[in-house]
C-alpha positions as CSV (number, residue, x, y, z in Angstrom):
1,X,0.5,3.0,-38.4
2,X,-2.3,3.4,-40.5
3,X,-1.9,0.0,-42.0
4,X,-2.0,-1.5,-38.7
5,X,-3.5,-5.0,-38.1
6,X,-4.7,-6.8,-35.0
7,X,-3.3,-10.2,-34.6
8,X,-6.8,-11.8,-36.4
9,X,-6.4,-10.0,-39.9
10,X,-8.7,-6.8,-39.0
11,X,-8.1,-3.6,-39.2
12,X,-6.9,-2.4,-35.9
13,X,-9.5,-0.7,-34.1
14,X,-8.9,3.2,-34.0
15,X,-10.3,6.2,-31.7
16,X,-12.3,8.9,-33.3
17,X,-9.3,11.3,-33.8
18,X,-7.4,8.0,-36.0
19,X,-5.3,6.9,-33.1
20,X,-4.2,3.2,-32.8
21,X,-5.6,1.4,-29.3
22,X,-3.4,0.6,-26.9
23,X,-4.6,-2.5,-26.0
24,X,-4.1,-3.7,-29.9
25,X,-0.9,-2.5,-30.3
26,X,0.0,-4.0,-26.9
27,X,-2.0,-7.1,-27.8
28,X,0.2,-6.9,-31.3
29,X,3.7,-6.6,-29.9
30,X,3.6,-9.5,-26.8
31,X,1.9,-11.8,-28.9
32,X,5.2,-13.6,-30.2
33,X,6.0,-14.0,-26.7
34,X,3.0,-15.3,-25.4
35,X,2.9,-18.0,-28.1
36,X,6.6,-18.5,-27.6
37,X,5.7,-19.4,-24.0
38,X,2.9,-21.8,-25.2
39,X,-0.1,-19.5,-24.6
40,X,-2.0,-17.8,-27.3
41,X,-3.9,-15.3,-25.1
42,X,-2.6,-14.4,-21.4
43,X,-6.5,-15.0,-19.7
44,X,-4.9,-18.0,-17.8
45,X,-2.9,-16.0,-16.4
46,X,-5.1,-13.1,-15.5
47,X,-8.0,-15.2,-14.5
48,X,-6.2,-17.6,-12.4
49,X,-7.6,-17.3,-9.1
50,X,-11.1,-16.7,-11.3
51,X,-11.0,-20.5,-12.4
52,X,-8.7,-22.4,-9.5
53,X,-10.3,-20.5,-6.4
54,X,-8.4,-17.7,-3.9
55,X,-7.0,-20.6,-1.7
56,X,-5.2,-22.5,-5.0
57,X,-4.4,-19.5,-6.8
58,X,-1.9,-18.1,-3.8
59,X,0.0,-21.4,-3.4
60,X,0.2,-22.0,-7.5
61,X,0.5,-20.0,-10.6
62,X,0.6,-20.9,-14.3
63,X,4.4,-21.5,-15.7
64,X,3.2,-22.3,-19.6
65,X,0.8,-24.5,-21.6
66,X,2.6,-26.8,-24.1
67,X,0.8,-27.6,-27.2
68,X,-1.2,-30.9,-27.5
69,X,-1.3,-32.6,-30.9
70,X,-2.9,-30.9,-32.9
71,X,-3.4,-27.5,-31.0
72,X,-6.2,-29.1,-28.3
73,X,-5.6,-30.8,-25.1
74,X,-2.5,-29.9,-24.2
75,X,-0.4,-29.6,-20.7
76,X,-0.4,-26.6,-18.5
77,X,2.9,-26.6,-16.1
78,X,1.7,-25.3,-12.7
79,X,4.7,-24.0,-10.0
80,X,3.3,-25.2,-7.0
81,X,4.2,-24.6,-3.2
82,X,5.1,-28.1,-1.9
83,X,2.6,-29.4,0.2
84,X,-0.5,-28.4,-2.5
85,X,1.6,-30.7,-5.3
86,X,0.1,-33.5,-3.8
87,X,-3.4,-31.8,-3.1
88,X,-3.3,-30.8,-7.0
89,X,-1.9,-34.1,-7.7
90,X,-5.6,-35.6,-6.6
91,X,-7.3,-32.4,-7.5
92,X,-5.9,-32.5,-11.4
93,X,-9.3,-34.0,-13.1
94,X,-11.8,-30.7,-11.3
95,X,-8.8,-28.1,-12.2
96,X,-8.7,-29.1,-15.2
97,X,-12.4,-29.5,-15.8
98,X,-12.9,-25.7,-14.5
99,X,-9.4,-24.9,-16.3
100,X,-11.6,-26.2,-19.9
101,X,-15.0,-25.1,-19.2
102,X,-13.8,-21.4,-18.0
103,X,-11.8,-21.5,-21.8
104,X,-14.7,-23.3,-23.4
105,X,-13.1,-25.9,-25.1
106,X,-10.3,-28.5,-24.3
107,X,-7.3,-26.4,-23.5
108,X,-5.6,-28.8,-20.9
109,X,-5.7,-32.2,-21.1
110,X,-2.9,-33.1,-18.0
111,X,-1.1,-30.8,-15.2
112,X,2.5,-31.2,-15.0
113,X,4.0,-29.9,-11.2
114,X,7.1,-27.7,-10.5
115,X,7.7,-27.6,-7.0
116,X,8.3,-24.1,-5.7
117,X,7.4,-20.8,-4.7
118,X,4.7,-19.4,-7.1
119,X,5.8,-15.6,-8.2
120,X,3.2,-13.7,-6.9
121,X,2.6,-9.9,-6.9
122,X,4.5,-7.9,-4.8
123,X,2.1,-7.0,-1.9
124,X,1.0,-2.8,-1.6
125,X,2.6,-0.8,0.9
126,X,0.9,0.3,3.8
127,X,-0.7,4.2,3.4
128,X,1.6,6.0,6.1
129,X,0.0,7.1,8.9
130,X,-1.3,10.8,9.4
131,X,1.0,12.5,11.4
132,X,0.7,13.1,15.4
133,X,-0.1,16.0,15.9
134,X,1.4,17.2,18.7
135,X,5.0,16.0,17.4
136,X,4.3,18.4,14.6
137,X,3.3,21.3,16.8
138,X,6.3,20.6,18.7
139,X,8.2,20.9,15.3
140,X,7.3,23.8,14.3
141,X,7.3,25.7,17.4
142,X,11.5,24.8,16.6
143,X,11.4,26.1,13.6
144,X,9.7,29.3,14.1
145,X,13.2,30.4,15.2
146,X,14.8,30.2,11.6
147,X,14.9,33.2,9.9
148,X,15.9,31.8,6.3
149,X,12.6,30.5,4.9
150,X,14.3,27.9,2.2
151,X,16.5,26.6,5.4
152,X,13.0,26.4,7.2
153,X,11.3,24.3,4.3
154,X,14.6,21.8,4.5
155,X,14.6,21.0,8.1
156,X,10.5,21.1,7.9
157,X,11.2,18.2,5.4
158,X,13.6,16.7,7.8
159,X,11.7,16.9,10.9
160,X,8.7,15.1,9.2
161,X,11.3,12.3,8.2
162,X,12.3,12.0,11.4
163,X,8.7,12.0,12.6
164,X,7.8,9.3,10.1
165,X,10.4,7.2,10.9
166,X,9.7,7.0,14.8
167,X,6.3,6.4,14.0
168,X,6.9,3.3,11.5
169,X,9.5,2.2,14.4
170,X,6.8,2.1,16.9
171,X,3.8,0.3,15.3
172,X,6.9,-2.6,14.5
Protein backbone atom coordinates (compact mmCIF):
# COMPACT_ATOMS: atom_id res chain seq x y z
CA UNK A 1 0.00 0.00 0.00
CA UNK A 2 2.53 2.46 0.31
CA UNK A 3 2.60 3.19 -3.35
CA UNK A 4 -1.00 3.96 -3.31
CA UNK A 5 -2.58 6.48 -5.60
CA UNK A 6 -5.90 8.38 -5.57
CA UNK A 7 -7.74 8.20 -8.73
CA UNK A 8 -6.13 12.00 -9.83
CA UNK A 9 -2.40 10.89 -9.80
CA UNK A 10 -1.59 12.02 -5.93
CA UNK A 11 -0.33 10.33 -3.54
CA UNK A 12 -3.14 8.91 -1.44
CA UNK A 13 -3.75 10.82 1.50
CA UNK A 14 -2.53 8.93 4.74
CA UNK A 15 -3.27 9.29 8.63
CA UNK A 16 -0.47 10.21 10.92
CA UNK A 17 0.41 6.62 11.91
CA UNK A 18 0.91 5.88 7.64
CA UNK A 19 -2.46 4.27 7.24
CA UNK A 20 -4.33 4.60 3.80
CA UNK A 21 -7.93 6.55 4.10
CA UNK A 22 -10.78 4.79 3.69
CA UNK A 23 -12.63 6.97 1.74
CA UNK A 24 -9.54 6.90 -1.04
CA UNK A 25 -9.23 3.40 -1.15
CA UNK A 26 -12.99 3.22 -1.33
CA UNK A 27 -13.07 6.07 -3.75
CA UNK A 28 -10.15 3.83 -5.70
CA UNK A 29 -11.82 0.47 -5.90
CA UNK A 30 -15.76 1.65 -7.06
CA UNK A 31 -14.43 3.95 -9.47
CA UNK A 32 -14.37 1.42 -12.51
CA UNK A 33 -17.89 0.91 -11.64
CA UNK A 34 -19.08 4.20 -11.36
CA UNK A 35 -17.60 5.15 -14.79
CA UNK A 36 -18.74 1.86 -16.11
CA UNK A 37 -22.24 3.12 -15.19
CA UNK A 38 -21.61 6.46 -16.92
CA UNK A 39 -20.89 8.60 -13.79
CA UNK A 40 -17.48 9.69 -12.87
CA UNK A 41 -18.23 10.72 -9.18
CA UNK A 42 -21.55 9.31 -7.31
CA UNK A 43 -22.69 13.16 -5.96
CA UNK A 44 -25.77 12.77 -8.29
CA UNK A 45 -26.65 10.21 -6.58
CA UNK A 46 -26.05 11.33 -3.11
CA UNK A 47 -27.29 14.78 -3.65
CA UNK A 48 -30.39 13.94 -5.41
CA UNK A 49 -33.05 15.28 -3.39
CA UNK A 50 -30.31 18.36 -2.73
CA UNK A 51 -30.69 19.45 -6.49
CA UNK A 52 -34.41 18.03 -7.62
CA UNK A 53 -36.25 18.91 -4.27
CA UNK A 54 -37.82 16.26 -1.45
CA UNK A 55 -41.14 15.98 -3.45
CA UNK A 56 -39.13 14.81 -6.96
CA UNK A 57 -36.47 13.02 -5.42
CA UNK A 58 -39.11 10.31 -3.70
CA UNK A 59 -40.94 9.66 -6.95
CA UNK A 60 -37.48 9.57 -9.20
CA UNK A 61 -33.99 8.46 -8.75
CA UNK A 62 -30.94 8.68 -11.10
CA UNK A 63 -30.47 5.27 -13.27
CA UNK A 64 -27.02 6.53 -15.18
CA UNK A 65 -25.58 9.52 -17.21
CA UNK A 66 -24.48 8.53 -20.69
CA UNK A 67 -21.57 10.41 -22.13
CA UNK A 68 -22.26 13.33 -24.47
CA UNK A 69 -19.71 13.97 -27.29
CA UNK A 70 -17.01 14.86 -26.16
CA UNK A 71 -17.48 14.22 -22.30
CA UNK A 72 -20.07 17.48 -21.68
CA UNK A 73 -23.70 17.55 -22.10
CA UNK A 74 -24.72 14.34 -21.90
CA UNK A 75 -28.14 12.36 -20.82
CA UNK A 76 -29.05 11.40 -17.32
CA UNK A 77 -31.73 8.35 -17.48
CA UNK A 78 -34.23 9.11 -14.56
CA UNK A 79 -36.59 5.96 -13.24
CA UNK A 80 -39.62 7.72 -12.63
CA UNK A 81 -43.03 6.77 -10.89
CA UNK A 82 -45.65 7.20 -13.71
CA UNK A 83 -47.61 9.99 -13.20
CA UNK A 84 -44.34 12.49 -12.54
CA UNK A 85 -42.98 11.26 -16.25
CA UNK A 86 -45.15 13.59 -17.63
CA UNK A 87 -44.57 16.38 -14.82
CA UNK A 88 -40.70 15.86 -15.56
CA UNK A 89 -41.43 15.60 -19.10
CA UNK A 90 -42.43 19.62 -18.90
CA UNK A 91 -40.15 20.16 -15.93
CA UNK A 92 -36.86 18.76 -17.94
CA UNK A 93 -35.28 22.45 -19.00
CA UNK A 94 -35.34 23.66 -14.68
CA UNK A 95 -34.01 19.98 -13.67
CA UNK A 96 -31.63 20.15 -15.76
CA UNK A 97 -30.70 23.73 -15.25
CA UNK A 98 -30.44 22.90 -11.24
CA UNK A 99 -28.95 19.31 -12.31
CA UNK A 100 -25.82 21.72 -14.23
CA UNK A 101 -25.57 24.66 -11.97
CA UNK A 102 -25.45 22.30 -8.68
CA UNK A 103 -22.29 20.36 -10.89
CA UNK A 104 -21.05 23.64 -12.23
CA UNK A 105 -20.78 22.93 -15.63
CA UNK A 106 -22.81 21.24 -18.36
CA UNK A 107 -23.27 17.68 -17.17
CA UNK A 108 -26.87 16.93 -18.69
CA UNK A 109 -27.85 18.20 -21.69
CA UNK A 110 -31.46 15.92 -22.04
CA UNK A 111 -33.47 13.57 -19.44
CA UNK A 112 -34.42 10.27 -20.81
CA UNK A 113 -37.68 8.52 -18.65
CA UNK A 114 -37.95 4.87 -17.35
CA UNK A 115 -41.22 4.41 -16.02
CA UNK A 116 -41.17 2.68 -12.76
CA UNK A 117 -40.76 2.45 -9.17
CA UNK A 118 -37.62 4.45 -8.10
CA UNK A 119 -35.35 2.08 -5.67
CA UNK A 120 -35.46 3.89 -2.63
CA UNK A 121 -33.98 3.24 0.83
CA UNK A 122 -35.49 0.80 2.79
CA UNK A 123 -37.39 2.86 5.55
CA UNK A 124 -35.92 2.43 9.55
CA UNK A 125 -37.70 0.37 11.81
CA UNK A 126 -39.67 1.66 14.40
CA UNK A 127 -37.62 1.81 18.07
CA UNK A 128 -39.78 -0.92 20.07
CA UNK A 129 -41.74 0.29 22.61
CA UNK A 130 -40.62 0.32 26.40
CA UNK A 131 -42.18 -2.39 28.03
CA UNK A 132 -45.62 -2.21 30.21
CA UNK A 133 -44.85 -2.44 33.24
CA UNK A 134 -47.22 -4.18 34.92
CA UNK A 135 -47.04 -7.18 32.25
CA UNK A 136 -43.43 -7.45 33.42
CA UNK A 137 -44.18 -7.35 37.15
CA UNK A 138 -46.71 -9.97 36.41
CA UNK A 139 -43.78 -11.92 34.66
CA UNK A 140 -41.62 -12.04 37.05
CA UNK A 141 -43.79 -12.62 39.99
CA UNK A 142 -44.04 -16.28 37.67
CA UNK A 143 -40.74 -16.68 37.55
CA UNK A 144 -39.78 -16.16 41.02
CA UNK A 145 -40.99 -19.78 41.36
CA UNK A 146 -38.01 -21.33 39.26
CA UNK A 147 -35.31 -22.46 41.17
CA UNK A 148 -32.70 -23.06 38.22
CA UNK A 149 -31.38 -19.48 37.48
CA UNK A 150 -30.15 -20.37 33.66
CA UNK A 151 -33.87 -21.84 33.17
CA UNK A 152 -35.05 -18.44 34.72
CA UNK A 153 -32.93 -16.27 32.28
CA UNK A 154 -34.60 -18.50 29.20
CA UNK A 155 -38.16 -18.13 29.98
CA UNK A 156 -37.27 -14.29 31.20
CA UNK A 157 -36.22 -14.02 27.48
CA UNK A 158 -39.28 -15.76 26.41
CA UNK A 159 -41.76 -13.96 28.45
CA UNK A 160 -40.43 -10.58 27.09
CA UNK A 161 -40.89 -12.13 23.48
CA UNK A 162 -44.07 -12.89 24.21
CA UNK A 163 -44.68 -9.44 25.71
CA UNK A 164 -43.21 -7.72 22.65
CA UNK A 165 -45.12 -9.47 20.42
CA UNK A 166 -48.71 -8.67 21.99
CA UNK A 167 -47.61 -5.20 22.17
CA UNK A 168 -46.63 -4.79 18.34
CA UNK A 169 -50.10 -6.83 17.78
CA UNK A 170 -51.96 -4.22 19.52
CA UNK A 171 -50.71 -0.84 18.15
CA UNK A 172 -51.52 -2.77 14.47
Amino acid sequence: MAGTESGNGEAAPRTARGLLAVATALDTATRPLRRRRGLSGADIFRHWPEIVGARLATESAPQRLTRGQEGAGGTLHLRVTGPLALELQHLSPQVIERINSFFGYRTVARLAFHHGPPTAAKPRPKPEAAPDPLAAAALAVRLDGVSDPELRAALGRLGEGVLARARKRDDA
